[in-house]
ZAMARGU-155039 format. One record per atom (N, C-alpha, C): residue number from 1; residue in three letters; chain; atom name; x negated, y, z. Coordinates in steps of 0.02 Angstrom, whole numbers. Atoms other than C-alpha are relative to their C-alpha. Layout:
BEGIN
REC  num  residuo  cadena  atomo       X       Y       Z
REC  NUM      ALA       A     CA       X       Y       Z
...
END
This chain:
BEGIN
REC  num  residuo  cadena  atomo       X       Y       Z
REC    1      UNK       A      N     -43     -59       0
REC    1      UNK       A     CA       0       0       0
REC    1      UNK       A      C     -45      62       0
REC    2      UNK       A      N      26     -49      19
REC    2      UNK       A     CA     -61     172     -68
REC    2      UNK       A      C      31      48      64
REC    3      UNK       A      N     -34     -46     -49
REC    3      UNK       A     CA     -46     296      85
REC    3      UNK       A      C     -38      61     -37
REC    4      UNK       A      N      -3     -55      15
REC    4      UNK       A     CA     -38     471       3
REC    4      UNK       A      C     -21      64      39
REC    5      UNK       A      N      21     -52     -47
REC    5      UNK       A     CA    -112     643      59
REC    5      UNK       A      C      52      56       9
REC    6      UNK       A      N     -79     -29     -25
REC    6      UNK       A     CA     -14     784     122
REC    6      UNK       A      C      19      40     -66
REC    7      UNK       A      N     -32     -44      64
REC    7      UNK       A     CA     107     860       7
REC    7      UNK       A      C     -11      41      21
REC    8      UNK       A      N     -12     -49      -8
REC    8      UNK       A     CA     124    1025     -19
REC    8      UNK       A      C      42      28      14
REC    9      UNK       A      N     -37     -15     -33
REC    9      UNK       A     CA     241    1140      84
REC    9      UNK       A      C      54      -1     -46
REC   10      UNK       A      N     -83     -10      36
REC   10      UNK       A     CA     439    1142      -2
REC   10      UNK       A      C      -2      87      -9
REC   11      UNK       A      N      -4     -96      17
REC   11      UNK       A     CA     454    1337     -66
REC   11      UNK       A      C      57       2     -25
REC   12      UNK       A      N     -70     -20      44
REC   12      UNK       A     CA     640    1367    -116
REC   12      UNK       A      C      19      75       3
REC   13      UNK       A      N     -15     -62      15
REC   13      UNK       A     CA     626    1549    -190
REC   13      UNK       A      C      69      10     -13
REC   14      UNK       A      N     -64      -7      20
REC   14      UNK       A     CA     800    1627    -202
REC   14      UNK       A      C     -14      40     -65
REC   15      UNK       A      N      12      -7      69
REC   15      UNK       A     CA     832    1667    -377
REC   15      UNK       A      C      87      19      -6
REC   16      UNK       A      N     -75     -37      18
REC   16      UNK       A     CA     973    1787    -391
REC   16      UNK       A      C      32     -35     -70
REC   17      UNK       A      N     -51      44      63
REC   17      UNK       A     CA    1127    1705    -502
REC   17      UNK       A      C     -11     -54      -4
REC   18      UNK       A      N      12      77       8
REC   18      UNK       A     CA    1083    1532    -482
REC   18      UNK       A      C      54      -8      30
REC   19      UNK       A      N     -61      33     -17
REC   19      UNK       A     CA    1213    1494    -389
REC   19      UNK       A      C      79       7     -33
REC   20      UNK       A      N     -42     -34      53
REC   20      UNK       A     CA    1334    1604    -509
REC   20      UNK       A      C      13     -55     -49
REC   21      UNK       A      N     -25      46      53
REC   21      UNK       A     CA    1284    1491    -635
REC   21      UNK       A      C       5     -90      -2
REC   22      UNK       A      N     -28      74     -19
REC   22      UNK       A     CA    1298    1323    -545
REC   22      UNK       A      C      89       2     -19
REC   23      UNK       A      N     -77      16       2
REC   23      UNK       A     CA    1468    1374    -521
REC   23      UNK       A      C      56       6     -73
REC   24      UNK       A      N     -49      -3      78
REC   24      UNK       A     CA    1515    1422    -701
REC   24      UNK       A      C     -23     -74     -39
REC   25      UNK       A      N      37      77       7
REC   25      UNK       A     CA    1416    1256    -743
REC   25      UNK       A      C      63     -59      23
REC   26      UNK       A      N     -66      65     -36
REC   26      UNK       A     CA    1558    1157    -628
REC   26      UNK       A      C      49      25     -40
REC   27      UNK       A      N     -53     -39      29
REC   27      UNK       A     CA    1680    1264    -706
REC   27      UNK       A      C      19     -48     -67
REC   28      UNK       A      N      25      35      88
REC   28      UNK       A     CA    1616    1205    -891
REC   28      UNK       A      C       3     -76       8
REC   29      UNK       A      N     -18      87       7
REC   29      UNK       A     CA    1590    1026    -859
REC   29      UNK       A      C      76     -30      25
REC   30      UNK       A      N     -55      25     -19
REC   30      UNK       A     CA    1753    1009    -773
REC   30      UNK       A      C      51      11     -75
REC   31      UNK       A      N     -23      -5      43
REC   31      UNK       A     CA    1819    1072    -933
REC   31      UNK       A      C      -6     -53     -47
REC   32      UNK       A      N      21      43      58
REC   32      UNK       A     CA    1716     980   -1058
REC   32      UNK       A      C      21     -73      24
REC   33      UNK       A      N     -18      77      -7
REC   33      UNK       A     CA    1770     814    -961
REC   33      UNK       A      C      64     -15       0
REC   34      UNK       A      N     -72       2      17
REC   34      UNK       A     CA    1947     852    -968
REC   34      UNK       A      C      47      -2     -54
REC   35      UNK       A      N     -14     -34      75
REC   35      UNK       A     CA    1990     932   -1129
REC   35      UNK       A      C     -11     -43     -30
REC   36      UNK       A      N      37      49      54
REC   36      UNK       A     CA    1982     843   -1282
REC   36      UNK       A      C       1      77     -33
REC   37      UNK       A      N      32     -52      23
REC   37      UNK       A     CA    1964    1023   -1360
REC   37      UNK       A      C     -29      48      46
REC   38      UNK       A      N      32     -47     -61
REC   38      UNK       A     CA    1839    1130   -1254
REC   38      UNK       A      C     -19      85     -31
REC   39      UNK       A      N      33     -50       6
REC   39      UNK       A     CA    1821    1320   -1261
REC   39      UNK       A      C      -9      44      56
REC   40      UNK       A      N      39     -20     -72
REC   40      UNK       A     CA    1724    1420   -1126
REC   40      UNK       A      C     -30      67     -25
REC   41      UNK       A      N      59     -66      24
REC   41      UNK       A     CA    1683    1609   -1141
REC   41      UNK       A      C     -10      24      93
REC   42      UNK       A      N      15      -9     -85
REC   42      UNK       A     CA    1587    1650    -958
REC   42      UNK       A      C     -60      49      -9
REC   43      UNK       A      N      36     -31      -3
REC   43      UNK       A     CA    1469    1737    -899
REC   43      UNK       A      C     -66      -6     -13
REC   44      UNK       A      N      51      35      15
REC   44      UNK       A     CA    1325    1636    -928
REC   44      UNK       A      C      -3     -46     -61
REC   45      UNK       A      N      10      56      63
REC   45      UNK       A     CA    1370    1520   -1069
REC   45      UNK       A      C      66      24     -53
REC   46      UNK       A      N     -79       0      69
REC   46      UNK       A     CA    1508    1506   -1230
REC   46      UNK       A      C     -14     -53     -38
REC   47      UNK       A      N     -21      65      57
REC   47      UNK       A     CA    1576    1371   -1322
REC   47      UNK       A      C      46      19     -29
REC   48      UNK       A      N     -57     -33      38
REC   48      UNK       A     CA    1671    1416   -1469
REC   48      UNK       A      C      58     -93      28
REC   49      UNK       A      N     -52      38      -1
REC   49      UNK       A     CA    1815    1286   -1493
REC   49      UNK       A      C     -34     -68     -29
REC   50      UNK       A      N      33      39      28
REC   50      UNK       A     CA    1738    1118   -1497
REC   50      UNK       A      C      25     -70      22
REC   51      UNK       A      N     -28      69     -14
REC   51      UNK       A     CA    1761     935   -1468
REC   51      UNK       A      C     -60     -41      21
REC   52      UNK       A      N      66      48     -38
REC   52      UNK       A     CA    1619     841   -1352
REC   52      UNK       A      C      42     -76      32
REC   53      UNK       A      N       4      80     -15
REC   53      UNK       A     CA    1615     666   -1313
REC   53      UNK       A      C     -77     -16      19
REC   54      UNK       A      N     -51      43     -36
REC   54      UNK       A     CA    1607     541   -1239
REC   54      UNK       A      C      30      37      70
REC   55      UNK       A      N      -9     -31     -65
REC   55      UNK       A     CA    1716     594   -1088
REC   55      UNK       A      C      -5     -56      54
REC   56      UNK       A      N      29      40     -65
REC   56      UNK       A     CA    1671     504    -933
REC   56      UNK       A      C      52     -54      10
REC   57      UNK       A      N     -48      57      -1
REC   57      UNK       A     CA    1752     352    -873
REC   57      UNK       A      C      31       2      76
REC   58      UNK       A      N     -35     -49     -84
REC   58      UNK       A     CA    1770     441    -686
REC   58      UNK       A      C      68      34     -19
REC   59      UNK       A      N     -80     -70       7
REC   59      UNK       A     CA    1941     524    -675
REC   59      UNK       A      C      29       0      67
REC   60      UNK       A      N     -16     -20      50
REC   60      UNK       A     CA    1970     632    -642
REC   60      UNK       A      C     -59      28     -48
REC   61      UNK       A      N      68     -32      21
REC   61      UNK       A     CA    1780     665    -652
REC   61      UNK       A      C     -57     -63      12
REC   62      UNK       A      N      57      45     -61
REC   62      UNK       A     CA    1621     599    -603
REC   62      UNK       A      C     -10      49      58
REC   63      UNK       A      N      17     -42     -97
REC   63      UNK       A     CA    1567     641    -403
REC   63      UNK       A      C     -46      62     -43
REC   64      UNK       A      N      33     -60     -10
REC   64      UNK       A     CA    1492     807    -380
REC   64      UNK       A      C     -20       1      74
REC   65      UNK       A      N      36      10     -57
REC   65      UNK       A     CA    1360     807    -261
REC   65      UNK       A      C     -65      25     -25
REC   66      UNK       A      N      84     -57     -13
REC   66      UNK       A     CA    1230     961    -242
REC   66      UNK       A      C     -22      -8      53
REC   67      UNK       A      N      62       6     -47
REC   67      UNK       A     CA    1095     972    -150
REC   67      UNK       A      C     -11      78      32
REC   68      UNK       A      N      18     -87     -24
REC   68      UNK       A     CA    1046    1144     -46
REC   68      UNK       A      C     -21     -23      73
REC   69      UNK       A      N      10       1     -58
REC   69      UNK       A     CA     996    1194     122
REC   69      UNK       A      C      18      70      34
REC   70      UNK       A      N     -20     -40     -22
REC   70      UNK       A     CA    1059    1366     131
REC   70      UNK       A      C      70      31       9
REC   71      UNK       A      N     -56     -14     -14
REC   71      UNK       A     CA    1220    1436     188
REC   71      UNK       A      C      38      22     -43
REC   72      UNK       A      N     -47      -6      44
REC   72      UNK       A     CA    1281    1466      11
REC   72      UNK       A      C     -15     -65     -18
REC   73      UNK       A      N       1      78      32
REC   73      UNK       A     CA    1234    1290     -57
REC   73      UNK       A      C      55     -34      48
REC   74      UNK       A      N     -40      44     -51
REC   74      UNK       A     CA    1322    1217      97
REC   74      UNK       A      C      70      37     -21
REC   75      UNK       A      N     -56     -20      27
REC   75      UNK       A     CA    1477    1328      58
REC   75      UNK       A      C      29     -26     -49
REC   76      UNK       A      N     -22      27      66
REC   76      UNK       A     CA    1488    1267    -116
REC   76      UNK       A      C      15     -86      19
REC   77      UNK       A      N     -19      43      -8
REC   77      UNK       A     CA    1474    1107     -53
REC   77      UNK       A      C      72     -27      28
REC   78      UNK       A      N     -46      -7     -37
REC   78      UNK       A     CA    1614    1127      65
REC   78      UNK       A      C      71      14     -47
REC   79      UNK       A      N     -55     -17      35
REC   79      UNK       A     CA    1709    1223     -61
REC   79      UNK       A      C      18     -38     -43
REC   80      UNK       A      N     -16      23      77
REC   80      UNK       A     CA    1699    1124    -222
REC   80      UNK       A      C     -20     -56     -40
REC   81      UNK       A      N      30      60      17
REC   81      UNK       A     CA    1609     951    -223
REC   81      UNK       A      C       8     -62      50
REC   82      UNK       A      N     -27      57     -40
REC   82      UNK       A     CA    1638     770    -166
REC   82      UNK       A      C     -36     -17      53
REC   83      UNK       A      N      60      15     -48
REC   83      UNK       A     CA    1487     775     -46
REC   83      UNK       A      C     -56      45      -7
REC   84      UNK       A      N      79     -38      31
REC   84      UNK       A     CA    1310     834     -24
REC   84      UNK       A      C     -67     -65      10
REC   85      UNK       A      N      45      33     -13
REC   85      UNK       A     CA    1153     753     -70
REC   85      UNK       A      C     -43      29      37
REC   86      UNK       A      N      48     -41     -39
REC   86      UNK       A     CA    1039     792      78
REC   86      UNK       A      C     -53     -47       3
REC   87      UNK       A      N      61      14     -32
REC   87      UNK       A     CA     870     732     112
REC   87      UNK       A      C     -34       7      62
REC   88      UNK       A      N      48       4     -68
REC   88      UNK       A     CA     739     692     235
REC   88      UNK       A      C     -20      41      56
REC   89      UNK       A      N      11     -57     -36
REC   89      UNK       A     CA     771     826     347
REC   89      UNK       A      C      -5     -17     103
REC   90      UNK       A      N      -4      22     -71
REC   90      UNK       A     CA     743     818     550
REC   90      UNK       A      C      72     -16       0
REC   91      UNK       A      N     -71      -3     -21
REC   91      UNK       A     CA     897     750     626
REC   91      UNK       A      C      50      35      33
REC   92      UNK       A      N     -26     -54     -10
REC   92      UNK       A     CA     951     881     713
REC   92      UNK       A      C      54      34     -63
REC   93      UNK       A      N      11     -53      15
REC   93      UNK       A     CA     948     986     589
REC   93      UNK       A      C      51     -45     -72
REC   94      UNK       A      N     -56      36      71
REC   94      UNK       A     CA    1046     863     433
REC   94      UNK       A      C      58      -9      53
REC   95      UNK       A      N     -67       8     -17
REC   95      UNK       A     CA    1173     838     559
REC   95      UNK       A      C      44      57      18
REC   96      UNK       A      N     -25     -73     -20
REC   96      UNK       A     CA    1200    1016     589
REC   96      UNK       A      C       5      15     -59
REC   97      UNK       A      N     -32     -18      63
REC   97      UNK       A     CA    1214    1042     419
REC   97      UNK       A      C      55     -28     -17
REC   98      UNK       A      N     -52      38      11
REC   98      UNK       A     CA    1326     916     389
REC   98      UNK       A      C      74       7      37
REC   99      UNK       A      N     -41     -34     -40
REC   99      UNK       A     CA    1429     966     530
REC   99      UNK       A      C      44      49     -45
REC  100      UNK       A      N       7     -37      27
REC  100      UNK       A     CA    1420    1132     433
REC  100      UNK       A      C      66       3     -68
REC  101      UNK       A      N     -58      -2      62
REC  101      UNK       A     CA    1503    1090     288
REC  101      UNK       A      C      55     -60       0
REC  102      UNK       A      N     -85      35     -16
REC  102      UNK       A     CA    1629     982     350
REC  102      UNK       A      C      67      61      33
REC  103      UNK       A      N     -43     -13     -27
REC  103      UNK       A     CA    1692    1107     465
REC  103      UNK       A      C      47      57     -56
REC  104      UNK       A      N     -36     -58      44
REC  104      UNK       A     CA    1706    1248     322
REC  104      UNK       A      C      40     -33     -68
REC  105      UNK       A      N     -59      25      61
REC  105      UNK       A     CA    1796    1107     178
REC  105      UNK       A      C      78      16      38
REC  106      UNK       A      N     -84     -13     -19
REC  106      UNK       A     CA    1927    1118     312
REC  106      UNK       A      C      45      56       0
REC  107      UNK       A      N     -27     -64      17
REC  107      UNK       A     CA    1937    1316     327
REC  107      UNK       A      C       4      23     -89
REC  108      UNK       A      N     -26     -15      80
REC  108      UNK       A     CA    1948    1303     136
REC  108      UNK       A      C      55     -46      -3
REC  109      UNK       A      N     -92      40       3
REC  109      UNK       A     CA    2111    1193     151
REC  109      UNK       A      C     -36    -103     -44
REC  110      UNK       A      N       8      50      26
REC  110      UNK       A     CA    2007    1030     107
REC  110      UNK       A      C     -11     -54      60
REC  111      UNK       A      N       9      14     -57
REC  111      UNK       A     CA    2014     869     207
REC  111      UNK       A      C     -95     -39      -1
REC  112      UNK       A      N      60      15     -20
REC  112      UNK       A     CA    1813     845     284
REC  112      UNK       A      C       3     -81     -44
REC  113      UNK       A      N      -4      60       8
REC  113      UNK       A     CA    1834     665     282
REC  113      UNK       A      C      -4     -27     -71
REC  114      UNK       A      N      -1      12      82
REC  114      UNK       A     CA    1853     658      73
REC  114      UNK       A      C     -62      -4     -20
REC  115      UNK       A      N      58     -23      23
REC  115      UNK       A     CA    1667     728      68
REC  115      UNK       A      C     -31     -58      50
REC  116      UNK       A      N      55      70     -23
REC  116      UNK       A     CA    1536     593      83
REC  116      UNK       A      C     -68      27      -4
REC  117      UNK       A      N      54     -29     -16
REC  117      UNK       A     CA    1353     634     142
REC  117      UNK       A      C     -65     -75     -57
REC  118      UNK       A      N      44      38      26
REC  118      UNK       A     CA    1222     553      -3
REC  118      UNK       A      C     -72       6      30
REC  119      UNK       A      N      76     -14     -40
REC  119      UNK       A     CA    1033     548      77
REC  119      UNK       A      C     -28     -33     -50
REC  120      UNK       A      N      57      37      46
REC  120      UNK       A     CA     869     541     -36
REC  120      UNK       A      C     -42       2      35
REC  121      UNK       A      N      60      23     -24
REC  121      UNK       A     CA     706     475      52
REC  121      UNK       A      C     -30      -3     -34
REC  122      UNK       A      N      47      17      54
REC  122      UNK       A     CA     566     501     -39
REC  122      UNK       A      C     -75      13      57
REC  123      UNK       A      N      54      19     -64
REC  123      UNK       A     CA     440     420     117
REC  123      UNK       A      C     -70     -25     -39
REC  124      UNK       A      N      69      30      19
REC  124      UNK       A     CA     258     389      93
REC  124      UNK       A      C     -11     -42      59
REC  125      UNK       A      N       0      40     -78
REC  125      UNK       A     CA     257     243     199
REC  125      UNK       A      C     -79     -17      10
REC  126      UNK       A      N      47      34     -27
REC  126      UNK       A     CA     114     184     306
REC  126      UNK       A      C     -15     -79      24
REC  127      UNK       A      N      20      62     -41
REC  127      UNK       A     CA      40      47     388
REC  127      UNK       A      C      33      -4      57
REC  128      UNK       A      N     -24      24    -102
REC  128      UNK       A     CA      52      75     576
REC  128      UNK       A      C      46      70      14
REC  129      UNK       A      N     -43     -87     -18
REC  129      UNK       A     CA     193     203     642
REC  129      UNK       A      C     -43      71       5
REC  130      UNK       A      N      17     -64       0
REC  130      UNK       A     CA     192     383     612
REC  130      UNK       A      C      11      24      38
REC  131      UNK       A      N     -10     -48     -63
REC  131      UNK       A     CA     195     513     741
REC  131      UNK       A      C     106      10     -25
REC  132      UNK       A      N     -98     -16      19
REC  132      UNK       A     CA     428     537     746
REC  132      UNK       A      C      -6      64     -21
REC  133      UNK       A      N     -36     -56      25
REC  133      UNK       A     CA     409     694     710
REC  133      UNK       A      C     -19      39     -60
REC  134      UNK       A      N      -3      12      51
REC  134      UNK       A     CA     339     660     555
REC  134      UNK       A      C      27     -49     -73
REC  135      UNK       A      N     -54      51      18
REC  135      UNK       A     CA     474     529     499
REC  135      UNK       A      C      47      39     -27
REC  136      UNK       A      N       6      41      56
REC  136      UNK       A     CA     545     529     369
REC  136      UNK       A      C     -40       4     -66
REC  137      UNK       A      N      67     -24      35
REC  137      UNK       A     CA     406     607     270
REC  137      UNK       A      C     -52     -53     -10
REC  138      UNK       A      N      54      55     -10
REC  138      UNK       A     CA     304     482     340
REC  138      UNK       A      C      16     -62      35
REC  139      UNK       A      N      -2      32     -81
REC  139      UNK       A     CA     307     335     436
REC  139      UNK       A      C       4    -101     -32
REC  140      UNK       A      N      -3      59      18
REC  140      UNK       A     CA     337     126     422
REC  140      UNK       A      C      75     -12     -35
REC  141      UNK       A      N     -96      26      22
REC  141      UNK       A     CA     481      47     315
REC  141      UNK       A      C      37       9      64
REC  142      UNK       A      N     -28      -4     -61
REC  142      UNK       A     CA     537      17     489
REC  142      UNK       A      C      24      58      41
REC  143      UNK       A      N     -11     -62     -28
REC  143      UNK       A     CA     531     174     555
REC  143      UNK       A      C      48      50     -47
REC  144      UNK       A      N     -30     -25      60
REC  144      UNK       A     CA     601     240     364
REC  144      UNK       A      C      88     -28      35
REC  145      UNK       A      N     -71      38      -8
REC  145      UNK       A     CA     754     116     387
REC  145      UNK       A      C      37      14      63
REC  146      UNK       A      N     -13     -15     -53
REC  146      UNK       A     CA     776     173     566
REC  146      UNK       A      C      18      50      21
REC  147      UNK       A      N     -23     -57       5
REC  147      UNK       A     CA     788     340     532
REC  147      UNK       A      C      80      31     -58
REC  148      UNK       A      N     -35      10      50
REC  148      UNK       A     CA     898     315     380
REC  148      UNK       A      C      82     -22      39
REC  149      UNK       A      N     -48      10     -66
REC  149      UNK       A     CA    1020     227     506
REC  149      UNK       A      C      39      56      58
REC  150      UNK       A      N     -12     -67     -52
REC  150      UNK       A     CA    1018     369     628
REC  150      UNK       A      C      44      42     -25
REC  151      UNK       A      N     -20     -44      43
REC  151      UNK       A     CA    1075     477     491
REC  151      UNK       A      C      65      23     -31
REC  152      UNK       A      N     -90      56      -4
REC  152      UNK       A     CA    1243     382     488
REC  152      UNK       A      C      21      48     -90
REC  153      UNK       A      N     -59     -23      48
REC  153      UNK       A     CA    1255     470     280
REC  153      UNK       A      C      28     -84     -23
REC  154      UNK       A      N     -48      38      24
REC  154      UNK       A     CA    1371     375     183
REC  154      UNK       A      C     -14     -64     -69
REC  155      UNK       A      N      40      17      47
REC  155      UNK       A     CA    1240     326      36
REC  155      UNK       A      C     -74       5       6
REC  156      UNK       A      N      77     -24     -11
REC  156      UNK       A     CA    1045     296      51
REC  156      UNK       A      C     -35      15     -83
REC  157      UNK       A      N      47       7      25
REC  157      UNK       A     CA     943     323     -89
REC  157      UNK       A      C     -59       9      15
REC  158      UNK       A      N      49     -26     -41
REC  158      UNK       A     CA     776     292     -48
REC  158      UNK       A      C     -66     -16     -80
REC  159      UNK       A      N      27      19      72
REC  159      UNK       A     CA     628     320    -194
REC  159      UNK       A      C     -86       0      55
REC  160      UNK       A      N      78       9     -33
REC  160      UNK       A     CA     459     236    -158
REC  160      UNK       A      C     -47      15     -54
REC  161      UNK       A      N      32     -28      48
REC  161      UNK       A     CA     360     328    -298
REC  161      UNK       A      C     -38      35      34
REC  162      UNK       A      N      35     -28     -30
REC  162      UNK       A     CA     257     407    -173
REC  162      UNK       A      C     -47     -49      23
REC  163      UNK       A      N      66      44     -48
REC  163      UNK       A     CA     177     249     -93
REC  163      UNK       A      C       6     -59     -47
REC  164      UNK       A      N      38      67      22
REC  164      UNK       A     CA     196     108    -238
REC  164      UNK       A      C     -35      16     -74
REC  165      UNK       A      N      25      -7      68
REC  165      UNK       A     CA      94      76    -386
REC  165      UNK       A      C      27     -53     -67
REC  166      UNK       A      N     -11      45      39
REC  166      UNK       A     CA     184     -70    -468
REC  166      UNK       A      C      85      15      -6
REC  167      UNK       A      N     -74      36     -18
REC  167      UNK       A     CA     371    -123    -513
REC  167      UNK       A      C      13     -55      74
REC  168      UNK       A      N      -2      54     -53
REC  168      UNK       A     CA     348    -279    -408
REC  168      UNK       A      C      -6      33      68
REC  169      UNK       A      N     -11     -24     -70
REC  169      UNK       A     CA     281    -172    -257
REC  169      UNK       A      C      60      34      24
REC  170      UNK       A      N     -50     -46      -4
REC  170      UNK       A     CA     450     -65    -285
REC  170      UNK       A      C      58     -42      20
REC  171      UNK       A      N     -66      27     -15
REC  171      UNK       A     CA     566    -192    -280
REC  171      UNK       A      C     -24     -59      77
REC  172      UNK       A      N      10      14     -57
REC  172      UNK       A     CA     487    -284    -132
REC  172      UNK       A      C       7      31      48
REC  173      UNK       A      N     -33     -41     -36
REC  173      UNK       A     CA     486    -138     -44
REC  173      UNK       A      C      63      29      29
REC  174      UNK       A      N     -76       4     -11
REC  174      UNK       A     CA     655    -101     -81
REC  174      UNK       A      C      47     -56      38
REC  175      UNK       A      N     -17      46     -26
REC  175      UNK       A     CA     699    -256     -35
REC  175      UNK       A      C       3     -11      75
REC  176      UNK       A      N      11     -36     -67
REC  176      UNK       A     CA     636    -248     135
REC  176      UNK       A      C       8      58      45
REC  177      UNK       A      N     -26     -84     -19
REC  177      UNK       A     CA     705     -60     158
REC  177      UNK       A      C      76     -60      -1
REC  178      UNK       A      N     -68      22     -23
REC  178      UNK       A     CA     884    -161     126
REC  178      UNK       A      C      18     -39      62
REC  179      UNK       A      N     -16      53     -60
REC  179      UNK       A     CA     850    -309     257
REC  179      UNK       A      C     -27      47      66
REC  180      UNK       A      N      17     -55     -63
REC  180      UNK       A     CA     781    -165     369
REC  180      UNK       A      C      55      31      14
REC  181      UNK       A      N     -64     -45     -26
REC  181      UNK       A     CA     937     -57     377
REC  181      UNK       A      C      69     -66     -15
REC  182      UNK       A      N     -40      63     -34
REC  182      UNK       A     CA    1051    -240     379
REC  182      UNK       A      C       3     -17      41
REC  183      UNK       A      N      27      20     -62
REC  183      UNK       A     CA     968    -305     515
REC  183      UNK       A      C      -3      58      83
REC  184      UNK       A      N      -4     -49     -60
REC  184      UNK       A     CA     979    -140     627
REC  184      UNK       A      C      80       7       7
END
C-alpha cells in the first residue's frame, strides 16, 4: 500500500454568479429532461427551440445532489435538491451541516426526511492508525469504515485513488471497506 504525502490545503474561492448559474443550470436541465421540445432564454445560457435526447429514465428526473460547504450551497441544497453530497469533513462539523439543511428544507415547506445525505471518502489509507483527528483524510480501512459509520449518511462512496496503484488493489480494498462497515 502506497501511503501518500500531504495534500495540499482545499481553497474554495467565491466566484461571484456561480451559484446564479448552478441554479439556471437546474432550471435548464429540469427542462431539457422534461420537454420533448426545449427552449431556454436565461441569464446565462439560450436554447433556441430544440429537441435533445435521450431523456433520462429517472422520473421525474435523475437525483440532484450538490456538493458545498457554505451557507448558500447548503440553502440550495435545502431548497432544491434530493440530498447533499458531503465529504470527509470532522464529525461535528458534517453533522452540523446536515442538521443545517434539514432544518431549512422544512422552513422552505419541504419534508427533511425526502433529502438523503451522499458521503465521498477520498482516504489515503495507512498501515497503523492515524492520529482521529486526522481521519478521514487519513487513517486505516478500519478506522475509514468506522468513521464512515459514525457519519450515519445514507450513501458511502468511498474512492481509493489516493492509496492504490492497481485495479486488483482497488477492488480488494473495496472489498474490505464493505466487510468493514457490515461487520460494525
Amino acid at each position: 500500500m502506497r501511503i501518500g504525502g500531504e495534500p495540499a490545503p482545499l481553497r474554495h474561492a467565491h466566484r461571484p454568479g456561480r451559484g446564479d448559474r448552478l441554479d439556471e443550470t437546474l432550471d435548464l436541465l429540469g427542462t431539457i429532461w422534461a420537454d420533448e421540445v426545449v427552449t431556454h432564454t436565461g441569464r446565462h445560457f439560450t436554447v433556441p427551440a430544440s429537441r435533445i435526447g435521450p431523456k433520462p429514465v429517472q422520473r421525474p428526473r435523475p437525483p440532484i445532489l450538490p456538493a458545498g460547504f457554505d451557507p448558500r450551497a447548503l440553502r440550495r441544497v435545502a431548497r432544491r435538491a434530493d440530498g447533499w453530497l458531503a465529504v470527509g469533513l470532522p464529525l461535528p462539523h458534517l453533522a452540523g451541516m446536515w442538521a443545517t439543511i434539514r432544518r431549512q428544507a422544512g422552513e422552505y415547506g419541504r419534508d427533511p426526511g425526502d433529502l438523503r445525505m451522499v458521503q465521498r471518502l477520498n482516504p489515503r489509507l495507512t498501515d497503523t492508525p492515524a492520529d482521529p483527528a486526522r481521519v478521514p483524510a487519513y487513517g486505516t480501512l478500519h478506522q475509514i469504515a468506522d468513521y464512515a459509520r459514525a457519519a450515519r449518511a445514507d450513501e458511502v462512496f468511498i474512492d481509493l485513488t489516493l492509496t492504490v496503484r492497481t485495479a486488483d488493489e482497488m477492488l480488494d480494498l473495496a472489498g474490505g471497506f464493505l466487510a468493514a462497515i457490515q461487520a460494525g
